[in-house]
C-alpha positions in Angstrom: -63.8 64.3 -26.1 -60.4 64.5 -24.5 -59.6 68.2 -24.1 -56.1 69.8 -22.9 -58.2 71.4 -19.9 -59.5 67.8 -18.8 -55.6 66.2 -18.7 -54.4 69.4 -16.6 -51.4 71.1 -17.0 -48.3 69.9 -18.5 -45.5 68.3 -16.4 -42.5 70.9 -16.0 -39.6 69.5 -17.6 -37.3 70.5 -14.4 -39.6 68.4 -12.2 -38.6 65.4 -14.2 -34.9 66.4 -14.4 -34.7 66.9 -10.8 -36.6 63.6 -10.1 -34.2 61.6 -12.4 -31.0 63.4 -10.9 -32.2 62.4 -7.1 -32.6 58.6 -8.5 -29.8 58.3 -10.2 -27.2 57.8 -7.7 -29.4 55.2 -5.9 -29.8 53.3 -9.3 -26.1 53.1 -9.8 -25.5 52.1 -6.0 -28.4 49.2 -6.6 -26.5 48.4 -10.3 -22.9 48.2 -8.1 -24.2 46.2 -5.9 -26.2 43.8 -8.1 -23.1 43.5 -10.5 -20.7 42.7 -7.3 -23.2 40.2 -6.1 -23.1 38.3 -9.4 -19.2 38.4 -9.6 -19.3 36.9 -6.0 -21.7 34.1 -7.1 -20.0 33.6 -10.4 -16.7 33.0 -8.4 -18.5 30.6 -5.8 -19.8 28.8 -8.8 -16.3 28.5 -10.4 -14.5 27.5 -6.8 -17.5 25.0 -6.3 -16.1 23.2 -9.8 -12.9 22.9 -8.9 -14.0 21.7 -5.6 -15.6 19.4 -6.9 -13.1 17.9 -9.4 -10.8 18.0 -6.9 -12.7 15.5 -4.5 -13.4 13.4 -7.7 -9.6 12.6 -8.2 -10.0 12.0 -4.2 -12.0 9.8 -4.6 -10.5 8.1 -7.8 -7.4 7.7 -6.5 -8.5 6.3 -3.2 -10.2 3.3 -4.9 -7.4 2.5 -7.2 -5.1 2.6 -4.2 -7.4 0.5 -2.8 -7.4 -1.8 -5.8 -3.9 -1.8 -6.5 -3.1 -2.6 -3.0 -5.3 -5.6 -3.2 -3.8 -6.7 -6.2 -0.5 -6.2 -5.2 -1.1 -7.9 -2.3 -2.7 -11.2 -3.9 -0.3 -11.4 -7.1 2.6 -10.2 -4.8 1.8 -12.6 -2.2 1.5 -15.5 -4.5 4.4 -15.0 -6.5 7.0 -14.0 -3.6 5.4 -17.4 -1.4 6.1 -19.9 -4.0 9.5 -18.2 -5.0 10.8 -17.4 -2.1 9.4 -20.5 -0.5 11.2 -22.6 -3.1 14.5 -20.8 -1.8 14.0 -22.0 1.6 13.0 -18.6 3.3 10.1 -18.7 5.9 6.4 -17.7 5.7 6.8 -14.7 8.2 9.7 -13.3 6.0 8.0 -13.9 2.7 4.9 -11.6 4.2 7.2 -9.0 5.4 8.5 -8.3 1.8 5.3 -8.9 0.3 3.8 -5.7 3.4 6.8 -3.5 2.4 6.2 -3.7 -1.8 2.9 -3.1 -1.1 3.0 -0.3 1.5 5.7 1.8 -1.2 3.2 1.5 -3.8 0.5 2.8 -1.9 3.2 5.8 -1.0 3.7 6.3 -4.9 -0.1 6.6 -5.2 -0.3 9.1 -2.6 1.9 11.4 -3.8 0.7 11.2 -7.3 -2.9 11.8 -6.0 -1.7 15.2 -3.4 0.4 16.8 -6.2 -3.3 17.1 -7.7 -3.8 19.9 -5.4 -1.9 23.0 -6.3 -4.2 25.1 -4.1 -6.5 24.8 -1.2 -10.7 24.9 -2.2 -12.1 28.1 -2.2 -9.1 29.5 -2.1 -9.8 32.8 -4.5 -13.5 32.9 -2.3 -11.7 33.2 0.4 -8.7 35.6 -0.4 -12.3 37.8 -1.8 -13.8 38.0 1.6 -11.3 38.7 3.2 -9.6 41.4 0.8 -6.2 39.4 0.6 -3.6 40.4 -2.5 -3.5 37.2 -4.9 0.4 35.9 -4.6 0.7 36.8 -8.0 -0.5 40.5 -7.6 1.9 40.7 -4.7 5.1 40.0 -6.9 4.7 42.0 -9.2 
């Protein structure tokens, strides 16, 4: 039978108080931490995506400039040759405007494709580690 003499004496409340007070700065340090460790990921995470799309429309864009620089050059080519051919112009002049069309629509695509980018990636990671203001926290 379980007796109050066999379980000793009873805890002092101010022992526990005392214990809990000494811990509790530590716990909110390791809580501070842990939270700032998870916004950090979170914002990796968040860059990575962006990162990611980014390269996508990289990579997008580079085949269909790709594509429609072969295109261009086979239809543009074609039609100029026999056109320009039938006006009496020469083959190295009818290649020479077919080069130019083809090297200002590659230009067109090129832009199109870098005003994708409105910032570099990992830009917000970045500014983070290295404590930087945002520019819009600096205007205001």
């Amino acid at each position: 039978m379980d007796t109050a003499a066999d379980r000793g004496p009873p805890p002092l409340p101010d022992a526990d108080a005392a214990e809990a007070s000494f811990l509790a700065p530590f716990e909110r340090v390791f809580a501070t931490l842990k939270r700032t460790a998870s916004n950090y990921a979170t914002l990796i995470v968040l860059d990575a995506r962006r990162a990611a799309v980014q390269f996508a429309w990289v990579v997008a864009g580079g085949i269909f400039v790709s594509v429609l620089l072969v295109t261009a050059w086979l239809a543009i080519v074609v039609a100029l040759a026999v056109w320009l051919l039938g006006s009496g112009m020469s083959w190295p002049a009818v290649l020479l405007v077919a080069a130019a069309l083809n090297v200002v629509g590659a230009v067109i695509m090129g832009l199109l494709v870098r005003g994708r980018f409105d910032s570099a990636p990992f830009a917000a990671t970045l500014r983070q580690f290295k404590s930087e203001p945002h520019e819009a926290e600096v205007k205001k």
